[in-house]
C-alpha positions in Angstrom: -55.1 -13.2 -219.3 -57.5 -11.8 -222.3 -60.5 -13.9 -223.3 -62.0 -13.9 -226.6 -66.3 -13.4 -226.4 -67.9 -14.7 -229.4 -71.3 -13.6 -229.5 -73.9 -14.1 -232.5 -77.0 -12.4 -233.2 -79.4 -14.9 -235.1 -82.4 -13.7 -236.0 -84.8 -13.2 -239.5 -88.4 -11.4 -239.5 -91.6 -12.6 -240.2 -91.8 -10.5 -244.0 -95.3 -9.0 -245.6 -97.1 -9.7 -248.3 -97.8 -7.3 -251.0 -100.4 -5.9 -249.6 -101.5 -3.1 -252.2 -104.6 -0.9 -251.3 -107.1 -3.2 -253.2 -106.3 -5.8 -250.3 -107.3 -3.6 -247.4 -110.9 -5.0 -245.7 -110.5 -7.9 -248.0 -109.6 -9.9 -244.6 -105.8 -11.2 -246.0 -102.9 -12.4 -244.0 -100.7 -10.1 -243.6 -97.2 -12.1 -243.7 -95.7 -14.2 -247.0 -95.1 -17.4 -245.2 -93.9 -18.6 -249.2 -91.1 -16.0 -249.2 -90.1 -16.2 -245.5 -89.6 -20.3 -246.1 -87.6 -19.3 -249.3 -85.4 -17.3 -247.1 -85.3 -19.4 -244.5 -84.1 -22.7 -246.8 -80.9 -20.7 -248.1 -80.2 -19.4 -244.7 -80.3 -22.9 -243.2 -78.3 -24.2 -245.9 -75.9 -22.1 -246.5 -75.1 -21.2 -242.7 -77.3 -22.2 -240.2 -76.8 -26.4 -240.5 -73.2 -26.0 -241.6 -72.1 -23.9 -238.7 -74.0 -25.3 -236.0 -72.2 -28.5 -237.1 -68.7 -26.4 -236.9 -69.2 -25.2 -233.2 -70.3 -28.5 -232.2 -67.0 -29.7 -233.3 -64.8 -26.6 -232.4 -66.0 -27.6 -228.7 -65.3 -31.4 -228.9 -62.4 -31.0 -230.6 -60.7 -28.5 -228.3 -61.6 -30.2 -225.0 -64.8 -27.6 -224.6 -62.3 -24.9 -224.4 -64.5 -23.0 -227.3 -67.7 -21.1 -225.8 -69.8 -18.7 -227.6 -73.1 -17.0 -226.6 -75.9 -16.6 -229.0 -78.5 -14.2 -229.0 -81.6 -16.1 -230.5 -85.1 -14.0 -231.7 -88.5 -15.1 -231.0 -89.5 -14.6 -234.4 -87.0 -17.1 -235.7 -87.5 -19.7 -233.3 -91.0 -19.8 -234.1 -90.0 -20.0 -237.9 -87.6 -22.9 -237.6 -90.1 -24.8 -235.2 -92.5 -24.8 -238.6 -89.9 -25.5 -240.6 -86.9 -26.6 -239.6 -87.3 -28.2 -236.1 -83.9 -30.1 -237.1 -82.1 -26.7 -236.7 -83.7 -25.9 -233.6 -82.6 -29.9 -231.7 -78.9 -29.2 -232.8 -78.8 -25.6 -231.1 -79.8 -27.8 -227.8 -77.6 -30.6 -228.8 -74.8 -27.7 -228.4 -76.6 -25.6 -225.7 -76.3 -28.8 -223.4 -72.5 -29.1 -224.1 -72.6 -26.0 -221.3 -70.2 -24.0 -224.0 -73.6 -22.1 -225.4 -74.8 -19.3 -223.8 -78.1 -17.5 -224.7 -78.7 -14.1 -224.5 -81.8 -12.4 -223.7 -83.6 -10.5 -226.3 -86.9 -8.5 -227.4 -89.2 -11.8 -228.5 -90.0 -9.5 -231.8 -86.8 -7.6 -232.2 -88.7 -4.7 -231.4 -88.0 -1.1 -230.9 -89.8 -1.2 -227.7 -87.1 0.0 -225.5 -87.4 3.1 -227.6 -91.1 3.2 -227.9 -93.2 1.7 -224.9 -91.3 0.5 -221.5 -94.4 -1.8 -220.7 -94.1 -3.5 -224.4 -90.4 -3.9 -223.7 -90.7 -5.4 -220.5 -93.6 -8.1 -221.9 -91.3 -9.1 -224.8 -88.5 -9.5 -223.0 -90.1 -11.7 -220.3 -92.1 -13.9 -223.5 -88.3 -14.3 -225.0 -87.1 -15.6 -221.4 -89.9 -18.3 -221.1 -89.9 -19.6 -224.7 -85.7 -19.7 -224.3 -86.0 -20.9 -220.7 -88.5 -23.8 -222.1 -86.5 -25.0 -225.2 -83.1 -24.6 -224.1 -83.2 -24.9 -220.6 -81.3 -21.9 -219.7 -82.4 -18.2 -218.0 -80.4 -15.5 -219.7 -78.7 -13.2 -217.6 -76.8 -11.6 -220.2 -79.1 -8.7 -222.2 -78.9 -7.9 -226.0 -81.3 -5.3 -227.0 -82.4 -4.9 -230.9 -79.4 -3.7 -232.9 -77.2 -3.7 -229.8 -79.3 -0.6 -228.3 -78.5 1.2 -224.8 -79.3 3.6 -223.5 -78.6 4.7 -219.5 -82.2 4.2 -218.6 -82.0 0.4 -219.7 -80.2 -0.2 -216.4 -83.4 0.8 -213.9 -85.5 -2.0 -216.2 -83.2 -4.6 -217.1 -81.7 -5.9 -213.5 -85.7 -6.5 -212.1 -86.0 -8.6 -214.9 -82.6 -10.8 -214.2 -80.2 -9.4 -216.1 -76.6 -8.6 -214.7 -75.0 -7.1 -217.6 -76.0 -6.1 -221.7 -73.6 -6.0 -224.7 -73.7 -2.7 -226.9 -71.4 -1.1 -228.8 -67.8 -0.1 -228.2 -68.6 3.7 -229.5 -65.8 6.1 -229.9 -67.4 8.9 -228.9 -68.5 8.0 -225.6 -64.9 5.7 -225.0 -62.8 8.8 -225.9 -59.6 7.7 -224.8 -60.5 4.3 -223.5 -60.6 0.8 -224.7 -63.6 -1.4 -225.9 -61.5 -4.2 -224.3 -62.5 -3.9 -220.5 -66.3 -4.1 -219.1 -67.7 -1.2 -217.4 -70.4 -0.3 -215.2 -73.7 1.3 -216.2 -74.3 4.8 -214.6 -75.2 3.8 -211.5 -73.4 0.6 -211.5 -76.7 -1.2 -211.7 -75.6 -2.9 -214.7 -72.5 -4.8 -216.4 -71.2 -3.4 -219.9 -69.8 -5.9 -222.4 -68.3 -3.4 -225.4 -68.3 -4.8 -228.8 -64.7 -4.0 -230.6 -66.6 -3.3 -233.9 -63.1 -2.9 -235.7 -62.1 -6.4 -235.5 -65.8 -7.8 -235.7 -66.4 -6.4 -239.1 -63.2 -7.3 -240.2 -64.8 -11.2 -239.9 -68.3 -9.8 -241.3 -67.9 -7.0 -243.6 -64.1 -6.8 -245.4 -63.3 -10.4 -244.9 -63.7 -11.4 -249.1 -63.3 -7.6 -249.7 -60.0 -7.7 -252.3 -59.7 -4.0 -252.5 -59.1 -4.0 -248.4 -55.5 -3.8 -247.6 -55.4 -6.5 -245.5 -57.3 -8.7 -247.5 -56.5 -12.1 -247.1 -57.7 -12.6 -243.7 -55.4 -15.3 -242.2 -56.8 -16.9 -239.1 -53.1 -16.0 -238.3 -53.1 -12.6 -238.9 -56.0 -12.6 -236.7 -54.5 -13.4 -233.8 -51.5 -11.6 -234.1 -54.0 -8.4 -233.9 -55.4 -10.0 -231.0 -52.1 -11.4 -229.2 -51.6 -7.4 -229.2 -54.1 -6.9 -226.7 -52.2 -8.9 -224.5 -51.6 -6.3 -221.5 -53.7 -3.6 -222.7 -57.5 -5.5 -222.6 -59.3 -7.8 -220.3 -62.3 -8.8 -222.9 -62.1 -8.9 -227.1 -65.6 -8.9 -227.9 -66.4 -9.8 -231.4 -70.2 -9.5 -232.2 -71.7 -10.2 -235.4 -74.8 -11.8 -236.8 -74.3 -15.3 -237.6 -75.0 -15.2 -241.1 -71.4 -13.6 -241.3 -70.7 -17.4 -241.6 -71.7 -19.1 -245.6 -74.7 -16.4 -246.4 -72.7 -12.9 -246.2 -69.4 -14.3 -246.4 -70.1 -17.2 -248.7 -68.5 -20.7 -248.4 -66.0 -19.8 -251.2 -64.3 -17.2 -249.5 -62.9 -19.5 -247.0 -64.8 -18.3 -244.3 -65.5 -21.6 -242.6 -61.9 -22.3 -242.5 -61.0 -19.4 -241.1 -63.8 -19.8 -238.3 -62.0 -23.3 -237.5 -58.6 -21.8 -238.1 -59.1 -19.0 -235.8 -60.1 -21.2 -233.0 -56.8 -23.1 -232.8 -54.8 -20.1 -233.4 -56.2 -18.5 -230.5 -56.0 -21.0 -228.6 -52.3 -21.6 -228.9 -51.9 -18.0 -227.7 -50.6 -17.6 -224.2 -53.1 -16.7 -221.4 -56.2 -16.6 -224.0 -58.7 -18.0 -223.5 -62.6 -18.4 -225.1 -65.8 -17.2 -222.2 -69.0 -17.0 -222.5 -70.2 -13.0 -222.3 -71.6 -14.2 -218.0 -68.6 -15.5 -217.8 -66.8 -12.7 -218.6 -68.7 -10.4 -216.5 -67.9 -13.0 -213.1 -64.2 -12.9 -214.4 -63.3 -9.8 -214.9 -63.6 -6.1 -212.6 -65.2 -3.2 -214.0 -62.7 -0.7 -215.4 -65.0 2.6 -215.2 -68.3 3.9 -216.4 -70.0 3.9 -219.8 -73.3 6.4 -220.1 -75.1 7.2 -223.0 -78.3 9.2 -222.0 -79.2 8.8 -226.0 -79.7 5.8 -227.4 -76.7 4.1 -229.2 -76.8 0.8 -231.8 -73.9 -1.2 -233.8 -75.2 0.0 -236.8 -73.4 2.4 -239.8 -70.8 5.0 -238.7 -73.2 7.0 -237.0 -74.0 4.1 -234.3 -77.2 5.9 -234.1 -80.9 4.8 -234.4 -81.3 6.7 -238.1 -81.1 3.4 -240.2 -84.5 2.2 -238.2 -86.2 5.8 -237.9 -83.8 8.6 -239.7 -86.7 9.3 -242.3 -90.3 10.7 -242.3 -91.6 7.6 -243.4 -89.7 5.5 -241.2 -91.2 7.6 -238.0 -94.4 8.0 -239.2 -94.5 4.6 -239.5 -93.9 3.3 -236.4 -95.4 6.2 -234.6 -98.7 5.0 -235.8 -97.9 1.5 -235.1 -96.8 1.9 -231.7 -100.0 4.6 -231.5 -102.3 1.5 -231.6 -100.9 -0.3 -228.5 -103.7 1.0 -226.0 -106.5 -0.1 -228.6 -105.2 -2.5 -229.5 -104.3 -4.6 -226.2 -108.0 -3.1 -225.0 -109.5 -5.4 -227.5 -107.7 -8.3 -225.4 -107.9 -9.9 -229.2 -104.4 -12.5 -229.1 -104.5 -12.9 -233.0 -104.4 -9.2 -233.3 -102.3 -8.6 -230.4 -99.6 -10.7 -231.9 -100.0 -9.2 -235.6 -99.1 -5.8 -234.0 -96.2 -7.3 -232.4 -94.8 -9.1 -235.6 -94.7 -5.6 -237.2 -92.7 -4.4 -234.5 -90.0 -6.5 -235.7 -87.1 -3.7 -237.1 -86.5 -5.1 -240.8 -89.4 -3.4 -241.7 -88.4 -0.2 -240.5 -85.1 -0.8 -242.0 -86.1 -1.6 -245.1 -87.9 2.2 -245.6 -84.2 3.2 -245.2 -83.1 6.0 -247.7 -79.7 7.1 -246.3 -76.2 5.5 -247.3 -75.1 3.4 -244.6 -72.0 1.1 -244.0 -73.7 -2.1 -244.0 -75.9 -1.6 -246.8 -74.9 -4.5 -248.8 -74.9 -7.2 -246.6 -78.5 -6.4 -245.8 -79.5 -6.5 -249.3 -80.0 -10.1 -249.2 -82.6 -9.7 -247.1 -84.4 -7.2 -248.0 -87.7 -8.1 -250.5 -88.4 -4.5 -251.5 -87.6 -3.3 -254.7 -86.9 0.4 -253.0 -87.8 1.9 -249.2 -90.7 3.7 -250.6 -92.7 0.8 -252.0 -91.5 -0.7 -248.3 -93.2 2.2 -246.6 -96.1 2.3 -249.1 -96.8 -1.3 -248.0 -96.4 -1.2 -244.2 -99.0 1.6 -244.7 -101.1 -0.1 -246.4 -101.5 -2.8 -244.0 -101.7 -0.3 -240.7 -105.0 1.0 -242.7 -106.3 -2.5 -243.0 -105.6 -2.5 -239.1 -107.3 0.3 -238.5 -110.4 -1.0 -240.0 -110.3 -4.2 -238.2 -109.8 -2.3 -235.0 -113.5 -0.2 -235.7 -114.9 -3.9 -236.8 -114.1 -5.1 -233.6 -115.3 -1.7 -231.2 -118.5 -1.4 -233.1 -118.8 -5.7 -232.5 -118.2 -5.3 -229.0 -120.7 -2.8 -228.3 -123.4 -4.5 -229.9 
């Protein structure tokens, strides 16, 4: 019997200021709390309100046979709790309903697995707490930033609680094999979930495309691709950010209908079914192994780490970012500690980004850079600034 996973990444950054080099040691915040609530009032608007409202119904309305898991950042949490506290009682209004599942995630959606194991390991026990206090729930399900893995992951994430991780059903490493089973990490330490990234970004990136040849997307259609798995998959794992749902895929291409569309359609399928990605792993054996000794992502055709740090200016940086941690944390300063982590947060490396890449368009909502370089110029900028508060407070503490 194949089960459909939905799983959602939500998540938006904490975005900077122009901070131009007149501004460094004039003592000025370092985050635009104007354009982030600008950003965060369209997303709300146009997807966050309108599909929260959708699931809650899709699981009332089909006798809680929908379930999804949702994979919630720190840094948006804390955004809608200044904001939009509204947003954040109707994800436990539907977290209680027992068809939610959270994911755990880096509190920052950090590079940290990449750059600092100890940084990792914090932000991932900080995002457990704040998601175990709102929501009432401890994640055992792991979604790193961008969907990374990597084989070492597995000898961190099960002494932290996690059973299994979600990542990316890459060709390369699959060869042969099918996204649609779960496999075993390495050494079986760890539970794979493998996103089929063909039929996710059919939903997120060519569903109002009219020069794809399969455009429309009927809900029907939909699951007739699926009902094809039947026999030849266990698990259909369709990841995706949930702005797929009224901000990239706006509410007059009929994606909302097809969300509530699909639901039905699936369900009237024989032997499907909807789980939750823990569920899955309980349900289901493991049909093999899955290694990457490199680190892999969901993002572009590369499904490498290049969109984040594929540049010079990308890498240099965070180099010098993550070069500040031991200063940094040695100042035991909390307001500076938790600047440095903010800046973690990928977009910013991301938006430095000078390659073509797949998904380029859909982040260009996002992105409040008029070019990567005046992105870099301005990350820069305010690492300098840190640097000077950093000899402010040695020389202070020696005094």
């Amino acid at each position: 019997m194949p089960s459909v996973c939905f799983y959602f990444k939500v998540h938006q950054p904490f975005r900077l200021r122009n901070f131009n080099i007149f501004d460094i040691g004039k003592n000025i915040d370092y985050f635009d709390n104007e354009k982030n609530k600008f950003y965060l009032d369209r997303i709300v608007k146009k997807c966050y309100l309108p599909t929260l409202n959708i699931i809650e119904e899709l699981i009332k309305e089909t006798n809680y046979r929908f379930k999804i898991s949702l994979g919630i950042t720190g840094t948006l949490i804390e955004q809608l709790s200044l904001w939009y506290p509204e947003v954040i009682e109707k994800l436990k209004k539907i977290v209680s309903t027992g068809n939610v599942e959270l994911t755990g995630e880096t509190y920052y959606h950090s590079l940290s697995s990449i750059y600092s194991k100890k940084e990792f390991e914090i932000q991932i026990k900080k995002h457990k707490k704040l998601i175990n206090g709102l929501f009432k729930q401890e994640p055992v399900i792991f979604s790193n930033t961008e969907l990374i893995y990597f084989d070492e992951l597995e000898n961190i994430l099960p002494e932290l609680g996690f059973k299994g991780i979600i990542t990316e059903g890459v060709d390369r490493i699959l060869e042969w094999r099918s996204p649609n089973f779960i496999y075993s990490s390495l050494n079986n330490k760890l539970k794979i979930l493998l996103r089929n990234y063909r039929l996710s970004d059919d939903i997120s990136f060519r569903f109002s495309s009219k020069e794809w040849i399969e455009w429309p997307l009927t809900a029907e259609k939909f699951s007739y691709w699926l009902e094809q798995f039947n026999g030849n998959g266990e698990v259909i794992n369709l990841f995706m950010d949930f702005e797929t749902f009224g901000e990239h895929q706006w509410v007059e291409t009929g994606i909302f209908e097809f969300l509530i569309n699909l639901v039905f359609e699936i369900l009237k399928i024989k032997d499907f079914n909807f789980l939750t990605l823990s569920e899955a792993i309980k349900t289901y054996p493991t049909r093999g192994i899955f290694s990457s000794p490199y680190p892999i992502t969901w993002a572009d055709t590369e499904r490498d780490l290049t969109a984040w740090i594929g540049n010079e200016m990308q890498k240099d940086a965070i180099e010098r970012l993550y070069g500040l941690e031991n200063k940094i944390k040695s100042l035991d300063n909390k307001d500076m500690i938790e600047i440095w982590r903010k800046l973690q947060t990928a977009d910013h490396f991301y938006y430095m980004c000078t390659k073509w890449f797949a998904d380029g368009d859909v982040h260009k909502y996002f992105n409040p850079y008029e070019n990567p370089y005046v992105a870099y110029l301005n990350f820069r900028n305010i690492l300098e600034d840190i640097y000077l508060k950093i000899k402010f407070e040695y020389k202070k503490s020696k005094v």
